[in-house]
N, C-alpha and C positions, 0 to 999 in steps of 0.2 A: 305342292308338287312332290312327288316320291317317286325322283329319275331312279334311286337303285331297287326299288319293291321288285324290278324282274327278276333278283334274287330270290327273292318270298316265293314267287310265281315259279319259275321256273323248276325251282325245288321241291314244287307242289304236284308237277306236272304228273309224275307217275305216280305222287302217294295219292291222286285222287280217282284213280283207273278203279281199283277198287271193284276188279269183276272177275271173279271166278267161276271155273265151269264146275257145274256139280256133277259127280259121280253118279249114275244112276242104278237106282237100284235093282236085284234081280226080284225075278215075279216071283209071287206066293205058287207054290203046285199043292197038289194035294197033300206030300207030307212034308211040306218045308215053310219055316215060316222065312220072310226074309221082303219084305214090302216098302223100305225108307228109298226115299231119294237118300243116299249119305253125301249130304253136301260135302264143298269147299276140303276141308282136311280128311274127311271118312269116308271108306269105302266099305260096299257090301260085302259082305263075310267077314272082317275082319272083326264088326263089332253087331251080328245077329240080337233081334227085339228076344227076349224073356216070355216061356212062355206062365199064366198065372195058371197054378194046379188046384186054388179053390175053385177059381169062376171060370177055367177050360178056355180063356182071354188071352191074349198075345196084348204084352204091356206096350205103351206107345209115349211116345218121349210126349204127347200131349193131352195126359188127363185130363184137364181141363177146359178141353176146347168145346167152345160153344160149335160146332160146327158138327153136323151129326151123321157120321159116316156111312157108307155104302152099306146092303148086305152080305153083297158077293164079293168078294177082295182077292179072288183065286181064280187060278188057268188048273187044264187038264195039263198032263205032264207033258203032255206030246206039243201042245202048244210054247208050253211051259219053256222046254229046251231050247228051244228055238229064238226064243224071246229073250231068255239070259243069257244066251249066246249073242245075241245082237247087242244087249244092254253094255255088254263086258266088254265088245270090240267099239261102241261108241263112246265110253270108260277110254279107253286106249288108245283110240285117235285111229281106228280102221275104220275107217268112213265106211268103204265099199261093202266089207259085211257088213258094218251094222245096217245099209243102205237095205242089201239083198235079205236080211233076215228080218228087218222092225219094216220095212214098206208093205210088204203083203198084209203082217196083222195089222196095222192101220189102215188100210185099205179095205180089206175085206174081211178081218175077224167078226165074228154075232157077242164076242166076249167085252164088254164096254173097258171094262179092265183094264185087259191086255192091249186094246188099243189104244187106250190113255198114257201109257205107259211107253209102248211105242213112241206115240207121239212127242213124248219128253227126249227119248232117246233121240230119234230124229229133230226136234230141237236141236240138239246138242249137236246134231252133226254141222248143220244149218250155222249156227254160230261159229262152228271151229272153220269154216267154208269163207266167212265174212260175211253168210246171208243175215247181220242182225234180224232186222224186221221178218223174214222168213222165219228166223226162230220162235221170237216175239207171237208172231200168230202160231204158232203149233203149240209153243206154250200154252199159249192162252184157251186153246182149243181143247187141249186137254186137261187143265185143271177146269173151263165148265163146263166139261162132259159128267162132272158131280159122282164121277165112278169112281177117283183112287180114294186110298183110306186117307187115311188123318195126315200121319208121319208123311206120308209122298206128298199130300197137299200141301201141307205149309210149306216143305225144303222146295216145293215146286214154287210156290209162291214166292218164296225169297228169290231164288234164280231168278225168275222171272224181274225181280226190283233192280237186280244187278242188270239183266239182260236193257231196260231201258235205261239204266245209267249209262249205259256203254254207247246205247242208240239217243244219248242228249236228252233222253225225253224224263226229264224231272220233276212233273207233278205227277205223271204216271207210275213213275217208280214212289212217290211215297204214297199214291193212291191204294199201289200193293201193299206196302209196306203197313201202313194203317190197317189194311183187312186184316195182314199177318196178326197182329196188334189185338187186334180187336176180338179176333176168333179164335186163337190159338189157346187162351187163355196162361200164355207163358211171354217169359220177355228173354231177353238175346242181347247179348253185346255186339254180335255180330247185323242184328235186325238196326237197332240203335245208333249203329256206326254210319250202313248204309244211310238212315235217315239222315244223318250228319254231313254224309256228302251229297244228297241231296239240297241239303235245305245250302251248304254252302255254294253250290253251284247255280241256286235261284236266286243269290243274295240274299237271303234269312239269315241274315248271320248269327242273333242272339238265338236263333232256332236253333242251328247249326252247333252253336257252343253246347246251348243245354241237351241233345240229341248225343255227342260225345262225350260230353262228362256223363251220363249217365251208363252210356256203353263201359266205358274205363269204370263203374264203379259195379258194375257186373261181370268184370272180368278179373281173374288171378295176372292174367299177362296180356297186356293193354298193347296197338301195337303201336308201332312208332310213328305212323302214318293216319292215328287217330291223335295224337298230338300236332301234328304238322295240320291238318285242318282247323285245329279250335287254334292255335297258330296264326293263322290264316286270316282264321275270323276277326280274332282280336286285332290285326292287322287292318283289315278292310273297315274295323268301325274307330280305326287311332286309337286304339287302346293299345298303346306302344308297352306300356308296364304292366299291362298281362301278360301282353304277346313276349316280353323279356326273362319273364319270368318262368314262363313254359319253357322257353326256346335255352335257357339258359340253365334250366333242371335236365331238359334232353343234353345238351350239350356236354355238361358235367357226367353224364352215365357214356357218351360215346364221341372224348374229345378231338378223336379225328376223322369225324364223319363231316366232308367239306359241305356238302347240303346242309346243316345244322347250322355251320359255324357261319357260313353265308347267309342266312338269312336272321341268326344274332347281330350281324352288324346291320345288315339294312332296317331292323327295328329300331338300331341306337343310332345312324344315320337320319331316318323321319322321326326321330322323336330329339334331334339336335343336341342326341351324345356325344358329340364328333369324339372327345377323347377316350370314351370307351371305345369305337368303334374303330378308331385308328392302333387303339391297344389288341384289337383282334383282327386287324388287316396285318397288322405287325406279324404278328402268329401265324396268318394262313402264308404270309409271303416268307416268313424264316421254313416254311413245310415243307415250300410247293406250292400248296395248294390256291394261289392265287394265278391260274392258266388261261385265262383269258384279257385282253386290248381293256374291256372295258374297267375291270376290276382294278388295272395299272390305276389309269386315268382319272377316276374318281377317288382312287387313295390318294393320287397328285393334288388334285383340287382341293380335300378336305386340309391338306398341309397348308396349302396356297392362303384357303379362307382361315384357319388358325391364324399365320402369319400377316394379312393383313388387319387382324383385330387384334393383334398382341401389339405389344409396347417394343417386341425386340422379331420383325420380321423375320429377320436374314435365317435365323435357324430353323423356323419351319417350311421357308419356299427352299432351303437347302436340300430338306430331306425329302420335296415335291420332285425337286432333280433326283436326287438318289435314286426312288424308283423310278421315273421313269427312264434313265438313264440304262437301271436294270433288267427294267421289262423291253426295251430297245434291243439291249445287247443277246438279250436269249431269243429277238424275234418275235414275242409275244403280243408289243405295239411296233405296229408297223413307222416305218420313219415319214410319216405324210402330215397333211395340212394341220388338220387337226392338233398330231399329238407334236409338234417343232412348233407350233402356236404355243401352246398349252406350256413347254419345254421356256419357249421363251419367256412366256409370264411370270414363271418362274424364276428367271435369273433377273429379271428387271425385279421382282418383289426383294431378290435376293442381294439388289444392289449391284449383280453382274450385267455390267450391262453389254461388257465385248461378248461374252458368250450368250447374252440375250440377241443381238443382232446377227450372232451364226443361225440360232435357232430359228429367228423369224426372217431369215433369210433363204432359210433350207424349208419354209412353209409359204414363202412368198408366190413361191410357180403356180401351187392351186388353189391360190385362195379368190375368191370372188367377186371379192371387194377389194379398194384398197385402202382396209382397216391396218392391216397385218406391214402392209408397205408405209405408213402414215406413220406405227410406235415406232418403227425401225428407222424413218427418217429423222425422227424427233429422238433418238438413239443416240445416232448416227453424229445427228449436229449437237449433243451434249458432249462426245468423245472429243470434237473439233475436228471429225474426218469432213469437212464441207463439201466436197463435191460428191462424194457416197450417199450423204443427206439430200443434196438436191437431187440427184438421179433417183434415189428410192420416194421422194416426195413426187418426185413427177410422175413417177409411177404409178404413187396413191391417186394421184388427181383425174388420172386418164382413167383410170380403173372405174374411179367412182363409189357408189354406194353404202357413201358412210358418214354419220352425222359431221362429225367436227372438218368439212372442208377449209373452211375458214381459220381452222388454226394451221390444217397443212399448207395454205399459203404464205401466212404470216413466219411461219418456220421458217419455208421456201427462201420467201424474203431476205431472211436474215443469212441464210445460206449464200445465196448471192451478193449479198453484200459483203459476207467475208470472202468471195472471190472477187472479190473489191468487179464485180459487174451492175453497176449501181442501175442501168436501164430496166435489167432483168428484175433487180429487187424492187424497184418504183412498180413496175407492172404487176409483182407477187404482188406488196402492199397494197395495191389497189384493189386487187379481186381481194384480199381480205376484208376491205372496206368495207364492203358490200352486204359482211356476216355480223351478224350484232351482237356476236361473242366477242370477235375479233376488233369491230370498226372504232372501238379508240383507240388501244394500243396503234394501229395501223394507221391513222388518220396523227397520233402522236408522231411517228418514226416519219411518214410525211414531209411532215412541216422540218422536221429535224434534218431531212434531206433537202428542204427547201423548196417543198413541191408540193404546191397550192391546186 
């Protein structure tokens, strides 16, 4: 069982989005070279392809790619304007021109090109809209129309791996991602990443690990969020001392990053660190950074179960009170069934048992069962409040729903007997009889009352 991994998870939740729009690039004209999609960080003009002055060749970030490009890779100028006017307003998030300027040449240009290109542009407006799948097919339309060069193919091809991460579809985006792979005859920490979040969103997770480490070993500055996956992974296959070891080198470079530090404890939590893990709830709660009901409550618990396996309870269900006493007072746990149970269990492990029966007294109105009315009776009749104890026992009995009935009668019993109502306690002891937890003790007290 791993009740706190929705730390892991939850902390995952944005590092695993992992979709960027790419910038698209402007058209080749007659005397301009300028033909990349510049993905993700790069944009056109800022960093123009080289042109080569032995072989009269415009350099391409992929030498090597088995994929053998187009002849024609150029618009007329007149076209041309038009077209990098549209690309730079769907760059910019102006839908509307890019709409009014890349619709016509994908519609009606004779230039494969420049409607290829179009088409990516219009992509882009399509995703920024929420049309994923609308994008997804013009993408797709336009990388195999087999017209853009190299550089615009692959950055197009990656888009497109993110575009179906974004639309769930994870065998598709590494189906991309592999061609990138394959044909490009280049490798990407940024290609490698994606395959990573990939493969961890299909459950591959040993995939998913070696798909991120190799990213991270292709990159000068790895991001944080390629960490929090193989994180993840190691997480998902119980490898608790990888997953601490990662989380805990991130954590050291950024110690108040609460997503980090939360999901350091939930690895030393499932891997039944508790005192590592309550040495770092110690930390997020001295911060702040402990702001949610649940986060109280499970640091309560882990005191709770310290202190029932320790030889010296009272000082760790003490410090179960402590918070939650303080996540109470700032409003962070609310004062309901739950957490005045929970409050309560605490002062009974702690030996407090008057402030144990405030607690399970103040969780008594919504509790279900009556489990919560049944310790508080048996409380109640340790203090010698007796008639407190039979009124909260009868409580429990009416309610219902909880194994040990049979000893809340036999309590009951005894309850009434010290209200010296011996009829009452002959009738408790008898329905104890009937429990085969209970039926000596109660079948004992019986005879001892003279009643055969």
């Amino acid at each position: 069982m791993k009740p706190e991994s929705r730390w892991l998870v939850c902390g995952m939740c944005s590092a695993l989005a992992l979709v960027f729009l790419p910038a698209m690039a402007l058209a080749q004209t007659a005397g301009e070279q300028c033909s990349d999609i510049q993905m993700l960080q790069h944009k056109c003009g800022q960093q123009q392809p080289k042109q080569n002055a032995k072989q009269g060749k415009r350099e391409t970030k992929f030498p090597n790619a088995t994929r053998k490009e187009p002849a024609k890779t150029s618009v007329s100028a007149a076209e041309g304007k038009t077209l990098n006017e549209g690309l730079q307003a769907a760059n910019s998030g102006d839908s509307a021109t890019a709409l009014k300027d890349l619709q016509p040449i994908a519609d009606g240009s004779s230039n494969a090109y420049a409607k290829s290109l179009a088409m990516l542009g219009l992509s882009q407006v399509k995703y920024r809209s929420g049309d994923t799948k609308g994008a997804i097919a013009l993408q797709k339309q336009a990388l195999d129309s087999g017209a853009l060069d190299n550089d615009s193919y692959f950055q197009g091809l990656e888009a497109l791996a993110q575009m179906y991460i974004a639309d769930e579809d994870y065998s598709d985006a590494l189906t991309a991602l592999d061609s990138w792979s394959s044909q490009s005859g280049a490798q990407s920490a940024d290609v490698d990443a994606l395959k990573g979040n990939a493969y961890y969103r299909l459950q591959k997770y040993p995939e998913a690990v070696a798909a991120i480490q190799k990213a991270k070993s292709l990159s000068d500055k790895p991001q944080s969020s390629w960490d929090q996956i193989e994180m993840a992974s190691y997480f998902a296959m119980d490898k608790y001392d990888d997953a601490a070891k990662l989380a805990e080198a991130a954590l050291a470079k950024d110690p108040n990053n609460s997503t980090l530090l939360q999901n350091v404890i939930a690895i030393y939590i499932n891997a039944h660190q508790d005192q590592k893990a309550l040495a770092l709830l110690e930390r997020a709660r001295a911060n702040g950074q402990i702001k949610d009901a649940a986060g109280y409550m499970n640091m309560a618990k882990m005191y709770d179960n310290l202190g029932q396996n320790s030889t010296d309870p009272k000082a760790n269900a003490l410090k179960a009170v402590a918070v939650l006493k303080e996540g109470m007072d700032k409003g962070i746990v609310p004062s309901d069934t739950d957490s005045n149970k929970l409050l309560g269990d605490s002062y009974a492990i702690a030996g407090d048992y008057k402030n144990a029966v405030i607690a399970y007294g103040k969780a008594s109105p919504g509790a279900k069962t009556g489990q919560i009315d049944f310790t508080r009776g048996q409380l109640l009749e340790n203090l010698g409040r007796h008639e407190e104890a039979r009124n909260a026992l009868k409580q429990a009995i009416a309610k219902g729903g909880f194994k040990r009935v049979g000893a809340a009668y036999l309590t009951l019993g005894n309850a009434e007997l010290a209200l010296k109502d011996k009829a009452a306690a002959i009738a408790a002891y008898q329905q104890a009889e009937q429990d085969p937890e209970t039926r000596a003790d109660a079948r004992r007290t019986l005879k001892q009352l003279g009643h055969k």
